[in-house]
N, C-alpha and C positions, 0 to 999 in steps of 0.2 A: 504494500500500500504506500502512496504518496504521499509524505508528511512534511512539512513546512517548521523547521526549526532555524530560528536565527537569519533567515529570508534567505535558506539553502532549503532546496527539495532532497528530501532522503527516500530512497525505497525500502523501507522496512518490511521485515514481517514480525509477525509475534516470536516466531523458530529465531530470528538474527539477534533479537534481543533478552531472548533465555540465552543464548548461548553465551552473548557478549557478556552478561552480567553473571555467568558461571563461574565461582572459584571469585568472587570480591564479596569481599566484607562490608555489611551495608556502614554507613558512618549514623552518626547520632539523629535523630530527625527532630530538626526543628522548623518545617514546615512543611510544604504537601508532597508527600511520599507516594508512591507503588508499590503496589504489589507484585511479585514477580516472586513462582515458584512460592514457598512457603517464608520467604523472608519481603522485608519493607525495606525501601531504600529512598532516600529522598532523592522529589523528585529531578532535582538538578544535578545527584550523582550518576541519573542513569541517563540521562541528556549529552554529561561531558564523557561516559564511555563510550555510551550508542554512537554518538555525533563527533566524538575525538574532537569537541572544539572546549575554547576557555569557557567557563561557566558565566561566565560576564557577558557573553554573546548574548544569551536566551532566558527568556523567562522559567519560569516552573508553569506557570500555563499554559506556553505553548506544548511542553513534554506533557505534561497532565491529559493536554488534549489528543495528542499522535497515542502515545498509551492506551486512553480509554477508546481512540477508533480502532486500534490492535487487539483490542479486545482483554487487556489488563485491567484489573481493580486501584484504583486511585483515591487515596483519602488527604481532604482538606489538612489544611495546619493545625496542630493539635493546639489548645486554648493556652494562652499567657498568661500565667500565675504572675499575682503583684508583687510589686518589689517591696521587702520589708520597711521603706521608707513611707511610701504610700499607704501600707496598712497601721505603720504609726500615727501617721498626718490624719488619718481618717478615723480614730481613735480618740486622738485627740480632741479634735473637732464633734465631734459625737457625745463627748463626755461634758457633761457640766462642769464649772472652773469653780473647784476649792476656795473656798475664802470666808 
């Protein structure tokens, strides 16, 4: 299939990208990831193997999209936990002032 990553056409199938993504270690996901095989990999790590280009070229939505036409499972960014500053600030402020 014809898939448009980084405004280069690639002819993928689902078979070129199990393979390509055979034997790598997914990295940590911090946003929208694949499915592939029984592991997740984000989805910019399997952009810069499939695609052998710099991850700066391309979106994660564009790979999100060639993926789920390939016929892969694709899941969003998983939620961002507050930073312990924000959950101070917001405590604070919530709380009536002693005095």
């Amino acid at each position: 299939m014809r898939c448009i990553i980084a405004n280069f056409a690639f002819d993928l199938t689902a078979r070129e990208v199990t393979d390509a993504m055979s034997g790598v270690s997914p990295e940590p996901i911090t946003g929208p990831s694949v499915q592939i095989g029984r592991h997740l990999y984000p989805a910019k790590q399997v952009g810069a193997v499939v695609t052998r280009q710099d991850r700066r070229d391309f979106t994660a939505g564009e790979v999100t999209r060639a993926m789920t036409r390939l016929g892969f499972t694709c899941h969003p960014a998983p939620p961002v936990a507050a930073s312990g500053a924000v959950e101070a600030a917001s405590e604070l402020l919530g709380k009536p002032a002693d005095g």
